[in-house]
MMTF fields as JSON, N, C-alpha, C and O atoms, coordinates in Angstrom:
{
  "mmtfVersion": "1.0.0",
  "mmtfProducer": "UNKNOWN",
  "numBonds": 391,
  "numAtoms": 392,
  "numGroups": 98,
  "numChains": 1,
  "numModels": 1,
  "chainsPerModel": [1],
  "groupsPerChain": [98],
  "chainIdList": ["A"],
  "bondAtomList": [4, 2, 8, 6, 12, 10, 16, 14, 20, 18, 24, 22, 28, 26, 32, 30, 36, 34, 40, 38, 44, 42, 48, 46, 52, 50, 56, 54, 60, 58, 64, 62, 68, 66, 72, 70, 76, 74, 80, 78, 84, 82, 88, 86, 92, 90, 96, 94, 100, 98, 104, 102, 108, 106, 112, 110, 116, 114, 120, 118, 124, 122, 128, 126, 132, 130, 136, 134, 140, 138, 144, 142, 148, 146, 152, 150, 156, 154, 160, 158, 164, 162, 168, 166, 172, 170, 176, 174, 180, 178, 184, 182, 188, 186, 192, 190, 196, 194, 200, 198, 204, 202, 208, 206, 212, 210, 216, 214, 220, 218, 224, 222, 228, 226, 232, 230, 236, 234, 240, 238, 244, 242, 248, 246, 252, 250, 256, 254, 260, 258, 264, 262, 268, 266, 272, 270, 276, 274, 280, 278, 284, 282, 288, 286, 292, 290, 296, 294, 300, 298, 304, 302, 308, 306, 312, 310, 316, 314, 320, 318, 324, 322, 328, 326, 332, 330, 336, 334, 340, 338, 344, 342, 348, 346, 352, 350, 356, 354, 360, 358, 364, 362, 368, 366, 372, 370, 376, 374, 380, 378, 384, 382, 388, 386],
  "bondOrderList": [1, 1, 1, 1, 1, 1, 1, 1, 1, 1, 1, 1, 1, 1, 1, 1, 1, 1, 1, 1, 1, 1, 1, 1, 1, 1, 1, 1, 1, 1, 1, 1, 1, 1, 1, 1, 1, 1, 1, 1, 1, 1, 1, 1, 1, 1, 1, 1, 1, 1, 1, 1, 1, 1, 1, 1, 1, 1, 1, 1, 1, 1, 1, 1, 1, 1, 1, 1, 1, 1, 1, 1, 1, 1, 1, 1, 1, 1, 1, 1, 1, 1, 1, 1, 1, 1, 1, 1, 1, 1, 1, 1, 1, 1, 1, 1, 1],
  "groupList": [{"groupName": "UNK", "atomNameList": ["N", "CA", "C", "O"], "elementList": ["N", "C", "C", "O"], "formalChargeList": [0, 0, 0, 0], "bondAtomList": [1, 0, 2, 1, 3, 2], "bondOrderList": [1, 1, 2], "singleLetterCode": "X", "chemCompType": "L-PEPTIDE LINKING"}],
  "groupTypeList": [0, 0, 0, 0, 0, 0, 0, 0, 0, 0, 0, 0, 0, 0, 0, 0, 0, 0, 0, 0, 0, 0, 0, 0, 0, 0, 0, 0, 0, 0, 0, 0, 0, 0, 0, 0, 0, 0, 0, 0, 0, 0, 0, 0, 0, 0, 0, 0, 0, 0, 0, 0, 0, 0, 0, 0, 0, 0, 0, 0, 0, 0, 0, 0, 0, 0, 0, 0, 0, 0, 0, 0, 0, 0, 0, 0, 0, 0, 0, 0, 0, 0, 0, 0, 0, 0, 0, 0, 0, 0, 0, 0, 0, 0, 0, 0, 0, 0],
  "groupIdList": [1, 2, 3, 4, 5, 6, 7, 8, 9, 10, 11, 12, 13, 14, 15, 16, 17, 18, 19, 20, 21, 22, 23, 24, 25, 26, 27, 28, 29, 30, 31, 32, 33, 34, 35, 36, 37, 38, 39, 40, 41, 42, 43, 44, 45, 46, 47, 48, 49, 50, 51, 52, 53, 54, 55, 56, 57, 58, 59, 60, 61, 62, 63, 64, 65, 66, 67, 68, 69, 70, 71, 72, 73, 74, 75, 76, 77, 78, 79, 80, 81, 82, 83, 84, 85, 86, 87, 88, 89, 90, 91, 92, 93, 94, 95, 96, 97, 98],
  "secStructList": [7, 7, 6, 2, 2, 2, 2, 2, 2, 2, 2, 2, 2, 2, 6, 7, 2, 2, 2, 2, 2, 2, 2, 2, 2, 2, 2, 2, 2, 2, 2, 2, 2, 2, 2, 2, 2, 2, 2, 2, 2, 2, 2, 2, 2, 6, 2, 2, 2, 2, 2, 2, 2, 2, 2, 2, 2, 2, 2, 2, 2, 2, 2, 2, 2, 2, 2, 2, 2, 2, 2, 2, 2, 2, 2, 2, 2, 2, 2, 6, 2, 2, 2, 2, 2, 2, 2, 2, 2, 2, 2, 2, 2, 2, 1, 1, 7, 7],
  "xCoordList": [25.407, 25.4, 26.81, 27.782, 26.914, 28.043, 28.335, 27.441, 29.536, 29.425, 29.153, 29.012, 29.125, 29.537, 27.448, 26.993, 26.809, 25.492, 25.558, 25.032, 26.789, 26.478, 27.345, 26.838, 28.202, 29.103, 28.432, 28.695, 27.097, 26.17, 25.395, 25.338, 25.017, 24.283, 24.82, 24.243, 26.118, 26.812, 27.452, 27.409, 28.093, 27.978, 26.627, 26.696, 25.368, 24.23, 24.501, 24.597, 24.559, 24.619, 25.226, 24.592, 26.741, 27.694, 27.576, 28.387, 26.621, 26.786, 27.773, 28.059, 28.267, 29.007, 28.459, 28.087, 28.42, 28.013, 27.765, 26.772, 28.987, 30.006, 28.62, 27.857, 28.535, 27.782, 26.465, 25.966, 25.588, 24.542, 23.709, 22.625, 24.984, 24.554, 24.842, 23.995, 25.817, 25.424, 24.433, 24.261, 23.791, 22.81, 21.313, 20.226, 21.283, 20.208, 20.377, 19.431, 21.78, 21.624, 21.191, 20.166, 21.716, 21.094, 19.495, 18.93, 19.069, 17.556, 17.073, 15.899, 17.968, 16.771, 16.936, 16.182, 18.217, 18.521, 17.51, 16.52, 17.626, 16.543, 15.26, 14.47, 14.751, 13.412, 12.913, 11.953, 13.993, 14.029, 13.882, 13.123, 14.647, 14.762, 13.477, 13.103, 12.84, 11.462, 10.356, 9.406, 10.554, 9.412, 9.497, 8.394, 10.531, 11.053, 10.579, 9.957, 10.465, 10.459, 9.177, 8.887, 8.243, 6.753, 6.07, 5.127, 6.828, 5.899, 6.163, 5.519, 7.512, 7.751, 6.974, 6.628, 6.359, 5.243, 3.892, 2.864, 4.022, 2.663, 2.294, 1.201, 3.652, 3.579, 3.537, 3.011, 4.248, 3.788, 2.472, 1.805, 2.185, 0.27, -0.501, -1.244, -0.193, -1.092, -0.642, -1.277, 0.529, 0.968, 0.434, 0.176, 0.31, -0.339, -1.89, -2.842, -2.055, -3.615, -4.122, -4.898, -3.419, -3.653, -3.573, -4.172, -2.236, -2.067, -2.875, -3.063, -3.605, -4.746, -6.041, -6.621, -6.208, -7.823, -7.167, -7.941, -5.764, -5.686, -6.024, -6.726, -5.441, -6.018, -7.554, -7.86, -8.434, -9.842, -10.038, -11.024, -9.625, -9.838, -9.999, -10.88, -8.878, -7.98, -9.253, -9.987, -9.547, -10.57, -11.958, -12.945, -12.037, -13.395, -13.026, -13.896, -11.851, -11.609, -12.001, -12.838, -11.149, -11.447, -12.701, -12.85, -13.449, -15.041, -15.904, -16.663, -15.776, -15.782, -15.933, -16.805, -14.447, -13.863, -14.639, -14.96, -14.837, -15.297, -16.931, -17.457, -17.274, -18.882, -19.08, -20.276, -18.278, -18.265, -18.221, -19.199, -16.572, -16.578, -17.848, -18.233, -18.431, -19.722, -20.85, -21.656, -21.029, -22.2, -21.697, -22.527, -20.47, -20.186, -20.025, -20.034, -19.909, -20.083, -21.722, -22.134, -22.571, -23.985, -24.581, -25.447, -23.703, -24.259, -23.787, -24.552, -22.731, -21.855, -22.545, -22.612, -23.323, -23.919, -24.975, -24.977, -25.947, -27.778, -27.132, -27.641, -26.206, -25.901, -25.695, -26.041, -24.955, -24.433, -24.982, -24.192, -26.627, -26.738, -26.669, -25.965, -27.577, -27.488, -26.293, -26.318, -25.331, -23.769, -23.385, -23.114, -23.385, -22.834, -23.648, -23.154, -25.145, -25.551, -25.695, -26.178, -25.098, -24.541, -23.045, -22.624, -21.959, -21.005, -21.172, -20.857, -21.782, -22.131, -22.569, -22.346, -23.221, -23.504, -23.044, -23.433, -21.837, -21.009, -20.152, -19.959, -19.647, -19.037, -19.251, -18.572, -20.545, -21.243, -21.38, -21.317, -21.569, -21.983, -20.17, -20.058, -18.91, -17.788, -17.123, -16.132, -18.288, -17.029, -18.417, -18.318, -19.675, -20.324, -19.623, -19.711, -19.2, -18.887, -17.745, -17.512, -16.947, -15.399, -16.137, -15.444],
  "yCoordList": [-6.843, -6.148, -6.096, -6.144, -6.019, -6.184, -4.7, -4.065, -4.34, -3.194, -1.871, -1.557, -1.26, 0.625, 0.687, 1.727, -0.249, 0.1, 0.569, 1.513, -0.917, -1.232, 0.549, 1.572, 0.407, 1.821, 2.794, 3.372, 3.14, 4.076, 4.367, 5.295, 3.233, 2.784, 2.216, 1.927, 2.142, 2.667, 3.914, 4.359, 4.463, 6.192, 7.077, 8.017, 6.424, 7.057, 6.443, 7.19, 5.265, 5.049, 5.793, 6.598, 6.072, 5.924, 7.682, 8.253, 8.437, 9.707, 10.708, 11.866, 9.85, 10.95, 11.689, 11.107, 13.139, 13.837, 13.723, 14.083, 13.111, 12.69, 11.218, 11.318, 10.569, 9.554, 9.3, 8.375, 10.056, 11.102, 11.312, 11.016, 12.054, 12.521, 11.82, 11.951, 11.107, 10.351, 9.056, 8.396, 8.612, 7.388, 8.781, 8.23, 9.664, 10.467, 10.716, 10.716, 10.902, 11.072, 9.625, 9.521, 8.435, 7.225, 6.838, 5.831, 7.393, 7.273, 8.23, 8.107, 9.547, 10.362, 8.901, 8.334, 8.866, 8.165, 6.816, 6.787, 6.056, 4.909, 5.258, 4.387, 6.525, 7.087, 7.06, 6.543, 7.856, 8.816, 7.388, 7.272, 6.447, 5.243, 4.171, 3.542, 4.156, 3.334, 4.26, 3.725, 5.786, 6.75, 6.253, 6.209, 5.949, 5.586, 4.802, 4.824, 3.348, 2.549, 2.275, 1.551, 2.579, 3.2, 3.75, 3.441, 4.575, 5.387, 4.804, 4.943, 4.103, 2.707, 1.841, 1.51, 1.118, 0.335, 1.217, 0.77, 1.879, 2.34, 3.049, 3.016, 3.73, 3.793, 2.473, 2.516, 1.231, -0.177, 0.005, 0.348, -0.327, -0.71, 0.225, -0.265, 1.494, 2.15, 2.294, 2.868, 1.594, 0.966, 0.113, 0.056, -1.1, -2.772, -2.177, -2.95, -1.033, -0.965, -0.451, -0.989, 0.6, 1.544, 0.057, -0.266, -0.324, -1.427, -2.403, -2.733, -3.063, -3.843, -2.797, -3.126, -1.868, -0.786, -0.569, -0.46, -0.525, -0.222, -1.951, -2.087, -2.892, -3.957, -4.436, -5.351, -3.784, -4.048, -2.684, -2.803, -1.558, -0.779, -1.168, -1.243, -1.305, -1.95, -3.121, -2.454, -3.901, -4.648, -4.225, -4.832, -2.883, -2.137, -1.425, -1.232, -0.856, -0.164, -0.964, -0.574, -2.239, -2.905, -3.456, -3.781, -3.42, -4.354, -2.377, -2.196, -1.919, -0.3, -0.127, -0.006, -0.212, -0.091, -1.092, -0.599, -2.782, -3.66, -3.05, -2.946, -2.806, -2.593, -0.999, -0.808, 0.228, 0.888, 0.18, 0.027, -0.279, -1.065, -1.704, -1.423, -2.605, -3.431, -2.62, -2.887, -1.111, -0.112, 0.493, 0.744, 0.633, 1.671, 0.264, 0.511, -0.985, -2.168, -2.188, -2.471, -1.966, -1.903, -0.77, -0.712, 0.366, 1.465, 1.643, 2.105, 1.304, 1.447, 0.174, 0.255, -1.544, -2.071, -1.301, -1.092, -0.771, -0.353, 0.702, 0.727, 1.42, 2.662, 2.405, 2.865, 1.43, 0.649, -0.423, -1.358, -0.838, -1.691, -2.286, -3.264, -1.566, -1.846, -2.221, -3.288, -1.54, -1.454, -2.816, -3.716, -2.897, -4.298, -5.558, -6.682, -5.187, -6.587, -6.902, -7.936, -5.628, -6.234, -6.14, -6.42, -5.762, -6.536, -7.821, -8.386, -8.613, -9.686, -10.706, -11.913, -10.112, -10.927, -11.248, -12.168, -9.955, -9.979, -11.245, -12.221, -11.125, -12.085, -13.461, -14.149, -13.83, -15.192, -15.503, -16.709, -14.708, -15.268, -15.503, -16.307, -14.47, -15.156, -16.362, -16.977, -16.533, -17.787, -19.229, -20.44, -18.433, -19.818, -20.235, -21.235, -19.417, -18.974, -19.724, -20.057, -19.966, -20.568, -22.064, -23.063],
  "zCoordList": [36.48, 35.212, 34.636, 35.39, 33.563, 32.54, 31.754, 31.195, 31.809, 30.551, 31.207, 32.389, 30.203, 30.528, 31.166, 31.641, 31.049, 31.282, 32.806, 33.396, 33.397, 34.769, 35.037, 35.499, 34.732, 34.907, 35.396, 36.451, 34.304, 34.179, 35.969, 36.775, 35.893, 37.178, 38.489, 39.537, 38.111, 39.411, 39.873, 41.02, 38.782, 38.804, 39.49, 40.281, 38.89, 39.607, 41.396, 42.37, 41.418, 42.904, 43.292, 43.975, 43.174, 43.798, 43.901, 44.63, 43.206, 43.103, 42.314, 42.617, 41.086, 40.321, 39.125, 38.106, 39.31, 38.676, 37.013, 36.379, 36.53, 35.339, 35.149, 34.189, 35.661, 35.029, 35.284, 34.643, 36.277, 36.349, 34.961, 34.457, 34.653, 33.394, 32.211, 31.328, 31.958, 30.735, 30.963, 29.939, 32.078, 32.52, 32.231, 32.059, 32.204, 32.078, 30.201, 29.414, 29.862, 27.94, 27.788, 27.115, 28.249, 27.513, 28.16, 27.734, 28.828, 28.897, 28.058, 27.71, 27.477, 26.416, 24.988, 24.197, 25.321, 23.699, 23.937, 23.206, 24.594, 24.81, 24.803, 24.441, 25.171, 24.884, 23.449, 22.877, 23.076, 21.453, 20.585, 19.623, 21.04, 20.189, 20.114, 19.125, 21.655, 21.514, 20.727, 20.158, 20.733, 20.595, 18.802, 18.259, 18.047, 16.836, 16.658, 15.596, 17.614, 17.481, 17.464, 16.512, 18.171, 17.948, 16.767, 16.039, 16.865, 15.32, 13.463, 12.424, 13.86, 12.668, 12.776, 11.642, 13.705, 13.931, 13.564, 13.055, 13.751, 13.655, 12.088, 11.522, 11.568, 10.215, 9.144, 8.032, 9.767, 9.145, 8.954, 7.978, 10.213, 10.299, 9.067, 8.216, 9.161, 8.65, 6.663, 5.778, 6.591, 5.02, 4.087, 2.885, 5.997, 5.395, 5.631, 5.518, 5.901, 5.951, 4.202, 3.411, 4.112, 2.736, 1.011, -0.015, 1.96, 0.508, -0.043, -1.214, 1.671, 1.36, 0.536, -0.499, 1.091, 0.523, -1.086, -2.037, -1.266, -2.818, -3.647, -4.649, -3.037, -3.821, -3.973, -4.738, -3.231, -3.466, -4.083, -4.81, -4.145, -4.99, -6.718, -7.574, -6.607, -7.793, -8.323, -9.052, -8.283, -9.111, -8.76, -9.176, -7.772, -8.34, -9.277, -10.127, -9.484, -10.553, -11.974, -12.789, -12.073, -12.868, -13.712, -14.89, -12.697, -13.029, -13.283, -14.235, -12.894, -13.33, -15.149, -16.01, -15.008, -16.303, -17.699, -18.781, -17.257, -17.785, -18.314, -19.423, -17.248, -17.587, -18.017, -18.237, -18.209, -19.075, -20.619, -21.351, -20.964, -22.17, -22.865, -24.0, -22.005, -22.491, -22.716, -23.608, -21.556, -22.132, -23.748, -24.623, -23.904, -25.13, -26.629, -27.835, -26.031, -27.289, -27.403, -28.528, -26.546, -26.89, -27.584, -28.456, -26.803, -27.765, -29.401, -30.249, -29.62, -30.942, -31.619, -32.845, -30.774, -31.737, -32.138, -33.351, -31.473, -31.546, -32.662, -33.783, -32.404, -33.465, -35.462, -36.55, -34.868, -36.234, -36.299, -36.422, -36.25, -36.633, -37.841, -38.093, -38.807, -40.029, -40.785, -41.399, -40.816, -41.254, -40.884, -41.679, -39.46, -39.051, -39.532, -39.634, -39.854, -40.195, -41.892, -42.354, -42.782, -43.99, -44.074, -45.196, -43.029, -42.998, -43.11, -44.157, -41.874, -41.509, -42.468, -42.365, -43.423, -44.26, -45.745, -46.465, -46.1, -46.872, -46.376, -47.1, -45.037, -44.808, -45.191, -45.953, -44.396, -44.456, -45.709, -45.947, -46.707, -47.944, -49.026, -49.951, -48.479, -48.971, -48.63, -49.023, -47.483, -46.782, -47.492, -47.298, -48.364, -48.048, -49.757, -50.468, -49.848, -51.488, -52.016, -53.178, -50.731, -50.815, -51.168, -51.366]
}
């Protein structure tokens, strides 16, 4: 081993109190850091989960929205019919007129 790790873990061998204890702080900190490192993974997952359910949301919303529109163009034709079908024919008859 290389580095203050091996230090760590020869202090534990070797029995010094002094490095005992900091080989016991870097196992909380290596804990604390996978327990992190865990729950970032796991808050991913549950991101790429929500983002996918909003994009199929999202064009039920859409096709929702579409087929309201098309109920309220049917009702506003049946309502206005009349109106619209001598618009319609004001029209047809200026353009047969041109």
């Amino acid at each position: 081993m290389k580095g203050w790790k091996s230090t760590l873990v020869l202090g534990r061998v070797a029995g010094c109190k002094a490095h005992q204890e900091l080989a016991r702080c870097w196992e909380g900190v290596r804990t604390h850091v996978i327990g992190m490192h865990v729950r970032m993974s796991q808050a991913s997952i549950i991101l790429a989960n929500r983002l996918r359910e909003t994009k199929g949301q999202g064009t039920t919303e859409y096709a929702i929205l579409v087929g309201v529109i098309v109920v309220i163009a049917i009702i506003a034709i049946v309502a206005f019919r009349d109106k619209l079908q001598n618009l319609w024919e004001s029209i047809s008859n200026g353009i047969n007129g041109l």
